[in-house]
N, C-alpha and C positions, 0 to 999 in steps of 0.2 A: 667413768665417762660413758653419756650414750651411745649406741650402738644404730649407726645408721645402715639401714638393708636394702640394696636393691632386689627385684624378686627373682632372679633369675634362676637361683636357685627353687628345685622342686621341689622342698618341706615348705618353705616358706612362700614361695608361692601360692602352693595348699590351703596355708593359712589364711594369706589377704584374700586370696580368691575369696574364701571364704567369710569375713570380714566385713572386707566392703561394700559388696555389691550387698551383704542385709541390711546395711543402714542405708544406704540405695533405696533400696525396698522401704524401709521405714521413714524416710523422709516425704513419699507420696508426693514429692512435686513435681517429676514428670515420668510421660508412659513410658521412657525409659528406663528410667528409675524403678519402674513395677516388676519389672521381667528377671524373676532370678537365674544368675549364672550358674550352668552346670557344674557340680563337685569336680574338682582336677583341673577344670579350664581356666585359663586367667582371661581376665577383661582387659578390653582394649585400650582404657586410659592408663597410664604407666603409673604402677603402686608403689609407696614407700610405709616402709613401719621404723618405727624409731622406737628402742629402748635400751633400757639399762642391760637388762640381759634375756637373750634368747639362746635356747639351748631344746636338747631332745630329753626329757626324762628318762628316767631306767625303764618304765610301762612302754614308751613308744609313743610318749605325748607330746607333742611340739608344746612349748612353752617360751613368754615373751613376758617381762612384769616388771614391774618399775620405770614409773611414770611413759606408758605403751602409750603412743601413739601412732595412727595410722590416715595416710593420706591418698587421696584419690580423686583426682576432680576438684569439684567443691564441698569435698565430704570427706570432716575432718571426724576422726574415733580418737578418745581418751579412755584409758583405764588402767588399774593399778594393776591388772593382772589380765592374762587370754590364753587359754590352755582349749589345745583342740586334738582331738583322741578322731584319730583316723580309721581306726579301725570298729568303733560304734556310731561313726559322724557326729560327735555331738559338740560345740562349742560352748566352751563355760566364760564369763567374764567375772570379775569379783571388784567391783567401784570402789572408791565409785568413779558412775562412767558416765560418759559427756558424748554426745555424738549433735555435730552441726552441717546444716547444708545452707550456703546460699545466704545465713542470717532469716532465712525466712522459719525452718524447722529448728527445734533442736529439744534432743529425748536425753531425760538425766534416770537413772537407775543406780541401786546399793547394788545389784546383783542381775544376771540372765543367763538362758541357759535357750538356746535353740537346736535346732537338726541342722543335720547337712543340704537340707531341700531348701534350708534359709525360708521357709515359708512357716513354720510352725517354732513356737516357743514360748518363754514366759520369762518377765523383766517386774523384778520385786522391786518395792518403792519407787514405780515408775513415775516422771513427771513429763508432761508433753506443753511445748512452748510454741505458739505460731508468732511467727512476725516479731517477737521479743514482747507481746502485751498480751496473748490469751493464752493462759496456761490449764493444762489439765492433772492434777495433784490426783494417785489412785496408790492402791493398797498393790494393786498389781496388776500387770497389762499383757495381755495374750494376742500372740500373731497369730492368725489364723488365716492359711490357704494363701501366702505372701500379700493379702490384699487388704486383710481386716485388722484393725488392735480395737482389743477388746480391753476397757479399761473398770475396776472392779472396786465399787465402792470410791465413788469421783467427785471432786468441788473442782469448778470451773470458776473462774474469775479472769478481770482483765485489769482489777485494780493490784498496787504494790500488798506483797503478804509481808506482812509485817515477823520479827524474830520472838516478838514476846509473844506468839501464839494470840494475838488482839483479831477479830472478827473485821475481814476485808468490808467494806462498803456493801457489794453486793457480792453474791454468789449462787450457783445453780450447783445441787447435791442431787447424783443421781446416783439409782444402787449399780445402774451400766451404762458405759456410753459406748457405741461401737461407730470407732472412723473408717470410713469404706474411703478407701486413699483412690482408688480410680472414678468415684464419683467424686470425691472430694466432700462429704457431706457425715455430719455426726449428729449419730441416734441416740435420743436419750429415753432410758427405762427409769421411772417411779423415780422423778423430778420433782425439785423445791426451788421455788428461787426465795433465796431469802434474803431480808435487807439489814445489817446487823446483826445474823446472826435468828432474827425473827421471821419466821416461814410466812410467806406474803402471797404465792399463789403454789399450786400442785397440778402438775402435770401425767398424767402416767404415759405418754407418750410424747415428742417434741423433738424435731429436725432442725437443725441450724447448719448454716453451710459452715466447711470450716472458712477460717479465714484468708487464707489462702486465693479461695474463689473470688473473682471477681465478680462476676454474677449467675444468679441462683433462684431457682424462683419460690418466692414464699412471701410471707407479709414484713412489709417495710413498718419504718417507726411510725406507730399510731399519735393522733393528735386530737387534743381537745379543746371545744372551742362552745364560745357563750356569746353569742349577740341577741341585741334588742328585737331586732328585726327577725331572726329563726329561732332563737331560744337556743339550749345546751344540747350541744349536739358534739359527734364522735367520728372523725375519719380515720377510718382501717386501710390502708392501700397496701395490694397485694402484688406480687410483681410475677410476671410470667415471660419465660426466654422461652420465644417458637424459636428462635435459630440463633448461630453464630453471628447473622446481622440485622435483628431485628427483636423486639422487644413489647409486651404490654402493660402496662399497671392499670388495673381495675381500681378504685378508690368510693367504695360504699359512705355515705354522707346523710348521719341520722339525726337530726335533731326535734326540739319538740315542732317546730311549725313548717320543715320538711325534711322531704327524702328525695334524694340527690344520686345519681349517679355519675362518678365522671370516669375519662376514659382520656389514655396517652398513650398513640403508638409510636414506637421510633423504627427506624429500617435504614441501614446505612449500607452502599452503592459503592462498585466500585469507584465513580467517578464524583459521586455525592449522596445526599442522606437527605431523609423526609422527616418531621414530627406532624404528627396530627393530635389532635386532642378537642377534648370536648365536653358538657355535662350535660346533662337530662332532671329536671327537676318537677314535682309536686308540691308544691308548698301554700303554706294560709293566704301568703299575700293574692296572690291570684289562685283562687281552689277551683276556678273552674277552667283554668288554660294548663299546658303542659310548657313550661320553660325553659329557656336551654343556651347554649351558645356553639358553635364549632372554629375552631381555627386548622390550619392546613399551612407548613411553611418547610420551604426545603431549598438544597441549593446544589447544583451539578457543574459540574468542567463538561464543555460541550464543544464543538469542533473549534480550531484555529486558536487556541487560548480564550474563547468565549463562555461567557458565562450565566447559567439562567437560574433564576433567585426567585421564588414565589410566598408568599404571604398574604393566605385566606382567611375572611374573618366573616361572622355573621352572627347575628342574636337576635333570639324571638320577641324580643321587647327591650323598651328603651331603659328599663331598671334594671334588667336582670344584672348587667354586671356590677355594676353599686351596690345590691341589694346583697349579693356575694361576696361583696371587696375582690371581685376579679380585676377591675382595670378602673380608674376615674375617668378617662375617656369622653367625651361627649360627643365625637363623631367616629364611627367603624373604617377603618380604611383598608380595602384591599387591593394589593398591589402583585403586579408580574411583570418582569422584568430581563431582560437579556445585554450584558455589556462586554465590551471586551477594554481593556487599560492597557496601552501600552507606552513607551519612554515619550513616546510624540504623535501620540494618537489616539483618540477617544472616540469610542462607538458604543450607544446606550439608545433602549427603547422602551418604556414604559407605559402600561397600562393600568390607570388606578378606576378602583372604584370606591363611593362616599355613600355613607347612609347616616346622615343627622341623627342624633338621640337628644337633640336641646328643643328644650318647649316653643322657645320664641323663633325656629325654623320651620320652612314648609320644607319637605323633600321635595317637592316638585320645582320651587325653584331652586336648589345649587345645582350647580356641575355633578351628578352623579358618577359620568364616565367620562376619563379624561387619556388620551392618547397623547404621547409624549416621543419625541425621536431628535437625538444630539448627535452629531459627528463634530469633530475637532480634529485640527492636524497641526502640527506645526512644520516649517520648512525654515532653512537656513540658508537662502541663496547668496553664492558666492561673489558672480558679480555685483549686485549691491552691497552685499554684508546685512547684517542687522538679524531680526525674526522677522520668519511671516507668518503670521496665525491663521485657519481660515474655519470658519465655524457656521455650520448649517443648522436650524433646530424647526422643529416643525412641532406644534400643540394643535389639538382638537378637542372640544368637550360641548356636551347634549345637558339639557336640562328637557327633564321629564315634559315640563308645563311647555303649551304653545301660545301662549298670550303674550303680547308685544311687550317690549322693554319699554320704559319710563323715562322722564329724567332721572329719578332716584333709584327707581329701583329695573332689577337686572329681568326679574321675573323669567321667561321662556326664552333669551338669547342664549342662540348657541352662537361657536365661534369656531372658525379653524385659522390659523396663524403659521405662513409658510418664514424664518428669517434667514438672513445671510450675511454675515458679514465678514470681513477682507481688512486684516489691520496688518501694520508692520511697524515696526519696533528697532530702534539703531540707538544704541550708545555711547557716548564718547566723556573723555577726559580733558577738559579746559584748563588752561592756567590757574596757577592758584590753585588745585586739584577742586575746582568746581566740577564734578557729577552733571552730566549733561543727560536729558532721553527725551526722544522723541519719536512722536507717535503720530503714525497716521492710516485712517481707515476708510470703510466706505461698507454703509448699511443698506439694505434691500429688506423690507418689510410688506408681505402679502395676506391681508383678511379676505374671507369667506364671510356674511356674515345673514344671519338669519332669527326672525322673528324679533325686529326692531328695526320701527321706522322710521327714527331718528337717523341712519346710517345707510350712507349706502351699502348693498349686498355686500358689492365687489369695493376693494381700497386696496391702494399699494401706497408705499411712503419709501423715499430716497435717501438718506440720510449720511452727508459728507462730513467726517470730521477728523480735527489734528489736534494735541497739544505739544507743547515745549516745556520741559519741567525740567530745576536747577535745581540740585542739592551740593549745600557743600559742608561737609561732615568737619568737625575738630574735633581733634582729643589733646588732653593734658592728664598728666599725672599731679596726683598732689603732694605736699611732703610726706603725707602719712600711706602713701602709697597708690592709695584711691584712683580709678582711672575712672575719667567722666569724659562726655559724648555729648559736643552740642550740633547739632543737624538744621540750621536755617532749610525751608525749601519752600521753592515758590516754581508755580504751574498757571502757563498760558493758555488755554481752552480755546475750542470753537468748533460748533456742530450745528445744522442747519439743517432744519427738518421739514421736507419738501413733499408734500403730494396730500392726501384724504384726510380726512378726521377720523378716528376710530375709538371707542370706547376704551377703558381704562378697566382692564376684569383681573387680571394679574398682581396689579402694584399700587395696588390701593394703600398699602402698609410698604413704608419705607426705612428704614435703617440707614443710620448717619453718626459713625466710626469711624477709625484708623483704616480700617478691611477697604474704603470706599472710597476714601477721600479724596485721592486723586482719580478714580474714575471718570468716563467722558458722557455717563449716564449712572446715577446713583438709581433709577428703580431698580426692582430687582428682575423684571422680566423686560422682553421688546414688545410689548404690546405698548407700551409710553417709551418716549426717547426723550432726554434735558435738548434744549434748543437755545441757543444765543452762543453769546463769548460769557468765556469765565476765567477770574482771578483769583487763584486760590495760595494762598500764604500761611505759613505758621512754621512752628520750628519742635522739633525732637531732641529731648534731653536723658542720659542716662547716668548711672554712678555706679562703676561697682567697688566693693570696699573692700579690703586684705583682710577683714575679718567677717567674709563671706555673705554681707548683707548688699541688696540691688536698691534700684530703684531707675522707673522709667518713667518717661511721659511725653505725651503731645498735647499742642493748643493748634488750630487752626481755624480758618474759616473759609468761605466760599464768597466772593462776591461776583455776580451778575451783570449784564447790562439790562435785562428784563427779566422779570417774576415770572416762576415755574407754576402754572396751575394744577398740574399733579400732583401735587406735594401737599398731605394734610397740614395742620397747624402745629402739630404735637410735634411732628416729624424733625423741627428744625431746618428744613430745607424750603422752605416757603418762603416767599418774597423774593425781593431783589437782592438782598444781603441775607445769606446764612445765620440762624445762631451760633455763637461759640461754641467749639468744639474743646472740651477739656477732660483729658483721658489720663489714668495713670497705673504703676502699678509698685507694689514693694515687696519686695520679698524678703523677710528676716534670718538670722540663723536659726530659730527654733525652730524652723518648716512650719512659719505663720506665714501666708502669702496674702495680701490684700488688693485689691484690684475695683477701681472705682473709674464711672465715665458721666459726666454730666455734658447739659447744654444750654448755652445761657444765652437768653434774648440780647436785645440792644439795651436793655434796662436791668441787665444782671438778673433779670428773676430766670428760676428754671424752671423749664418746660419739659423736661425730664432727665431723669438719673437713675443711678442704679450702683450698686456698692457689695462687693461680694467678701467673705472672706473663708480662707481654708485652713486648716491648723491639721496638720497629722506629726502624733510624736507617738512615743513608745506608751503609751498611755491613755491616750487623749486622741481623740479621731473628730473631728468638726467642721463642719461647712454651712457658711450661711449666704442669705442674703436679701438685700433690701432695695426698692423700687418703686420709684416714685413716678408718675405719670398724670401731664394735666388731660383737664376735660378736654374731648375731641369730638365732636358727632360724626367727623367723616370716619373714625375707626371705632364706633359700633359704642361710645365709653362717652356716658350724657354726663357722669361726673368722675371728680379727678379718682385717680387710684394710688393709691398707699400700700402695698404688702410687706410683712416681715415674711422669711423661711428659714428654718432652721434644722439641720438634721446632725448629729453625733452623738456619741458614746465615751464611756470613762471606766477605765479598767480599776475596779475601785482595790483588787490584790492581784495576785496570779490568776485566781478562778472564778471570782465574781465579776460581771462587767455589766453597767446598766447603761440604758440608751434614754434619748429623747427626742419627737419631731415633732413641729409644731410648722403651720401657715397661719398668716394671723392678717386681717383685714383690716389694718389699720383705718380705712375711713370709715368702714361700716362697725366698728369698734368691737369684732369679735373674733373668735378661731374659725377657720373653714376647714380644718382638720389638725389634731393632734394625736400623740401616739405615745406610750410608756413601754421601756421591755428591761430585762434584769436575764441576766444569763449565769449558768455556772459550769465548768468545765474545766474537768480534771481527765486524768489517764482512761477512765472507765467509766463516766457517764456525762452526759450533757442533760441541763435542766434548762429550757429558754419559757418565759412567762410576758404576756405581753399583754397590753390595751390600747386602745386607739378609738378616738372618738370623731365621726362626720357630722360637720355640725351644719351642712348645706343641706336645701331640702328643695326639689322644683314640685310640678303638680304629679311627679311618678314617682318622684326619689324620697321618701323622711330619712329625716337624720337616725342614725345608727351607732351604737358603742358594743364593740366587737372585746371578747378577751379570745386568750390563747393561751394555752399548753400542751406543752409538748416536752418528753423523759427518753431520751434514748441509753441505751447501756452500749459502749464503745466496744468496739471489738469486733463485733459478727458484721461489721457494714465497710464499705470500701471506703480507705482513708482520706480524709480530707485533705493531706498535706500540710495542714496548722500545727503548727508545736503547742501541744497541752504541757498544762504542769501538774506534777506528779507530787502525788501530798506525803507527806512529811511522816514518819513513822512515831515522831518522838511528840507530834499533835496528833488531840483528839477531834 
C-alpha cells in the first residue's frame, strides 16, 4: 500500500525541499517560481510525497520509488524512483518522470540528475510541453544558473506526434534551443523549419516567445495579398511592447504599385484605453501625391459615472480607402462625445464632424460640424401616479457655404434647434382586462436660423398633444399545446402644432414599423412635428409551439383627418391614410430565423419591403437579405431599388470551411461586390485564402479584385479560444 508523508520529519523534508521547489524552478511560470530554495530549508506551501516505499539506504541515501509522487502547490512530480545523497547534494530521478504546474508546463524525462543549488543538472530524453500544444522533443536538456534549459538536438512542433514515427505537419529542428524562463522567450541555434519532413527555410539564428507569453515583441503572421489596383504585394507586421500598458505594430506594405506603411498604437489607462492607427502610402495611382489616412478612438470613466468616447477619422483623398479595401464608406465621420446612463436619467453631448467622399456632393454644402446635447429624466409622482418624462435636446450645425438656401436645395443654411418636451404616461386596467394608456405632453420647439430667406431667422413652434390607446391582449392554448397571442389595439391621437414654419433638415427620411407606430410624431428628429388627429388600428398575433418553433406578427395602419406634408412617398406615411403596415417574424427549430416587413398602398401594390433571414447551426452560419424600394425623388433614389445581400459560410469537415458574400443590384442587373474565402484549421496551423471582387466604380474609385493569403503555425501566438480539431493519426 502507498505510503503517505507528511514532511515534518527532517530526512524527508530534506528531500521535497529539495524536490520541489526544482520543478518550481523548471516550470518558469512565475518569479516565484524562479527563486531556488536554500538546501535544509522547507518551503512555505505545505509538501506531501506519496510512495510505495521510502526508506534510508545502508550509504546514507534517502530513498522514495514506486510510483513517487510529490505535491506542492500546483506542482505535481511523478517518478518511478528519487534517491538523494546528502552528503554530495546530488539528486537522482530514474522515469520515467512527469512533472506538471498549472496545465500550462509540463517536463517528461527517462532520467535527471541535478545539485543541491537545484540550478544546475541534466534531464535525458527530455520533452517540454506549453499549454498542452507546443512541445519541445530533445536528446537532453540542461539547467543552467536555475534560469536557463538548454535543450540539445530539438524538433519543436505543435501538431499531434503520431506512434508510428510519421513526420508531424510542420516542425522546427534545431541543434540548440535555450528557454530563458525569466524572459520567457526561446533561442534557437542552426534551425529548419520543415514541412513533412522537407526543409522549407533555415535559420541560424530565431527568437520565439514561449508560449506562455502573452505578449512579446517580434513579427506577427505575415500576409499575402494580390489586387488589380496594387499588384502582389507582402504585409510583415512587427509588434513592439514600450510597456505593460501600451503597445505598437509597425506593418511594412510592399507591393508592385506601392509602398505602404502602416501604424497601430494601443495604451490602456487606468480609467480607459486609446487606439490610434494609420498608413502612409506611395503608390502608381497617384505618383505624385503622398496618401494616407489616420484614425484616433478611445474611451475613459470620467467623473460621476461619466463617460467620454472619441472616434477620429481623416483621409487625404476620397479613394484612398477603396483603393485599400480599408472601409466602403462614402462619408468620414468624426465624432466626440461625453454621456452619462443612468436607471432614469440621460445626459449625452456630441460633436460630430463629416467630410463627403461621393462625387455627386459639394462639402461645402452638408453640415460639416454638428453639435448635439440630450438630457432626459424620468419622474414618478406620487400624487398623480403615472410617468413623467421630461427631455431637453439642443442641435446646431454650419455648413461651409454662405449662399442662401432654395426651395430645393439646403446649400449655406445653418441651423441651431433649442426642444423641450414634457409628457406623462398613466396606465390602467379596464374591464374585460382591456390594457388602457394614456399619454399626454406638451412640445416647445426654438430655431436660430441663418443664411435662408425663405424663413425667418428666429421661430419657436408650441406644440400640445395627447393619445388614448386600448390594447386588449388574448391568449388560448391549443390541443397540441401551442400558446397563441391575439393583441387588437387601437390609438386615439392629437397634436396641434402652433407657431413658425421652419425647414425640414433632420427628417427627410422617415421609418414606418412596429418601433413607431403608436408614436405621437413618427419623424425621427423635432425639427418636423405630425399635426391633426389620428386613428390608428391594427392587431398583434403570436404562436409559440411545444416543439420550439415561434411566429409573430403585426398589421396596422394610421388614418388622419389631414395629410402630413413631411412625409416622402416611399415612406408610407404620406396622405391622409397610411399605407398598410404588415410586419412578421418566424423562428424555427433549426436556428433558421426569418423576419420580413412590407407596406402596402390602398391598391395592395408595395411601396416597400424588406425580408431578412438568419441560419446558424453547427455547420452552416448564414445571413441574408433582400430590399426592395419604389422610386422617390424626395430621398435622393430617381429609380426603384432592388438589392439582394448575402454573407455565410459552410464547414465543409472538421478543418476545412469555405465562405461566400455577395451584394447584388438587382435593378441595375449586376454585383456591387462579392467575395470567395476557404479556410483550414487544425491543432497547429491555420491556412485562410480569399477573393473578393468591387465591382463599383465613380470618377476616383475603379473597380478592384483583391486576393489574400495568409499561413499561420498555431502555437507561438495568443489563443483564440475557438476549439480546433486535431487530426487523426491513423489519416494521411
Amino acid at each position: 500500500m502507498p505510503k503517505t508523508v507528511n514532511f515534518k520529519n527532517w530526512r524527508r523534508g530534506a528531500l521535497l525541499s529539495t524536490v520541489v521547489p526544482l520543478w518550481l524552478s523548471l516550470s518558469a511560470i512565475s518569479a516565484a517560481s524562479q527563486t531556488a530554495v536554500p538546501q535544509g530549508e522547507s518551503v512555505d506551501t505545505p509538501a506531501m510525497l506519496v510512495a510505495d516505499r521510502v526508506f534510508v539506504s545502508p550509504d546514507r541515501k534517502l530513498v522514495a520509488e514506486g510510483n513517487v509522487e510529490a505535491f506542492q502547490g500546483d506542482v505535481r512530480l511523478q517518478a518511478r524512483r528519487i534517491t538523494y545523497d546528502r552528503q554530495t547534494g546530488l539528486l537522482k530521478m530514474e522515469g520515467p518522470i512527469r512533472i506538471d504546474q498549472s496545465g500550462s508546463i509540463t517536463v517528461l524525462a527517462t532520467a535527471a540528475e541535478l545539485d543541491s543549488g537545484l540550478r544546475n543538472g541534466i534531464l535525458r530524453g527530455a520533452r517540454m510541453v506549453f499549454d498542452q500544444q507546443v512541445q519541445l522533443a530533445a536528446l537532453q536538456m540542461t539547467r543552467v544558473e536555475g534560469r536557463y534549459s538548454q535543450l540539445y538536438k530539438t524538433a519543436v512542433t505543435s501538431c499531434d506526434v503520431c506512434s508510428d514515427g510519421s513526420a508531424p505537419l510542420w516542425q522546427i529542428r534545431a541543434e540548440r534551443i535555450t528557454h530563458d524562463q525569466t524572459e520567457r522567450q526561446l533561442y534557437f541555434e542552426g534551425a529548419q523549419l520543415l514541412i513533412k519532413d522537407v526543409p522549407v527555410f533555415y535559420f541560424p539564428a530565431l527568437r520565439l516567445p514561449d508560449p506562455t507569453l502573452e505578449r512579446a515583441d517580434g513579427f506577427l503572421t505575415p500576409s499575402l495579398f494580390s489586387s488589380s489596383n496594387l499588384g502582389v504585394g507582402l504585409k510583415l507586421p512587427y509588434f513592439v511592447t514600450i510597456g505593460p500598458d501600451k503597445d505598437l505594430t509597425i506593418t511594412p506594405y510592399l507591393a508592385g504599385k506601392t509602398t505602404t506603411l502602416e501604424l497601430r498604437y494601443r495604451q490602456a489607462f487606468r480609467t480607459g484605453n486609446i487606439e490610434i492607427s494609420g498608413a502612409f502610402s506611395r503608390d502608381d495611382i497617384q505618383p505624385d501625391d503622398g496618401r494616407g489616412f489616420l484614425s484616433a478612438a478611445g474611451r475613459f470613466d470620467i467623473w460621476r459615472d461619466f463617460k467620454l468616447e472619441f472616434d477620429l477619422n481623416t483621409v487625404s483623398d476620397d479613394a484612398y480607402l477603396a483603393d485599400y479595401d480599408i472601409s466602403d464608406t462614402d462619408r468620414i465621420r468624426s465624432e466626440l462625445s461625453i454621456s452619462r446612463v443612468r436607471r432614469d436619467q440621460l445626459i449625452q453631448g456630441n460633436i460630430y464632424n463629416y467630410k463627403t467622399l461621393r462625387d455627386t456632393e459639394n462639402q461645402d454644402f452638408i453640415p460639416s460640424t454638428i453639435l448635439t446635447g440630450t438630457f432626459e429624466h424620468r419622474l414618478f409622482p406620487k400624487h398623480i401616479g403615472g410617468e413623467l418624462r421630461l427631455k431637453l435636446n439642443a442641435t446646431q450645425f454650419t455648413r461651409k457655404s454662405s449662399l442662401d438656401a432654395t426651395a430645393t436645395d439646403p446649400n449655406g443654411r445653418d441651423v441651431t434647434r433649442v426642444s423641450a418636451d414634457v409628457i406623462w404616461l398613466r396606465s390602467w386596467i379596464l374591464p374585460y382586462g382591456v390594457e388602457t394608456n394614456w399619454t399626454v405632453g406638451l412640445g416647445l420647439d426654438s430655431f436660430a436660423l441663418s443664411d435662408d430667406g425663405a424663413f425667418d431667422n428666429d421661430a419657436t413652434r408650441v406644440t400640445p398633444k395627447t393619445a388614448l390607446t386600448f390594447r386588449r391582449p388574448m391568449t388560448r392554448q391549443t390541443a397540441s399545446g401551442a400558446v397563441q397571442v391575439l393583441e387588437p389595439i387601437l390609438q386615439v391621437g392629437w397634436t396641434d402644432v402652433n407657431g413658425d414654419d421652419t425647414p425640414n433638415e433632420a427628417s427627410n427620411i422617415s421609418e414606418y414599423d412596429q418601433g413607431n407606430l403608436l408614436a405621437l410624431s413618427r419623424f425621427p428628429e423635432t425639427d418636423a412635428r405630425e399635426d391633426g388627429k389620428t386613428l390608428i388600428y391594427g392587431v398583434n398575433f403570436s404562436h409559440f409551439d411545444t416543439s420550439g418553433w415561434y411566429a409573430t406578427g403585426t398589421i396596422a395602419q394610421i388614418r388622419r383627418d389631414e395629410a402630413q406634408p413631411g412625409f416622402t412617398l416611399s415612406s408610407g406615411l404620406d396622405g391622409q391614410n397610411s399605407n398598410l403596415l404588415v410586419a412578421g417574424q418566424i423562428g424555427l427549430r433549426n436556428n433558421l430565423t426569418l423576419t420580413a416587413r412590407s407596406i402596402f398602398d390602398e391598391e395592395w401594390s408595395v411601396s416597400k419591403a424588406e425580408f431578412r433571414g438568419d441560419l446558424n447551426r453547427d455547420r452552416v452560419s448564414l445571413a441574408g437579405s433582400y430590399l426592395w424600394l419604389q422610386a422617390d425623388p424626395a430621398e435622393n433614389r430617381a429609380q426603384e431599388t432592388s438589392e439582394l445581400w448575402f454573407d455565410g459560410s459552410y464547414a465543409l469537415n472538421q478543418t476545412w470551411r469555405a465562405g461566400a458574400n455577395m451584394r447584388y443590384d438587382i435593378t441595375d442587373g449586376r454585383a456591387t461586390r462579392a467575395g470567395l474565402g476557404l479556410s483550414y484549421r487544425n491543432e497547429c496551423v491555420t491556412l485562410d485564402l480569399s477573393v473578393s471582387r468591387r465591382y463599383t466604380s465613380t470618377t476616383s474609385v475603379e473597380p478592384s479584385t483583391d486576393f489574400g493569403f495568409t499561413l499561420s503555425l498555431n502555437g507561438f501566438s495568443v489563443k483564440s479560444g475557438n476549439t480546433t480539431s486535431r487530426r487523426s493519426c491513423s489519416k494521411t
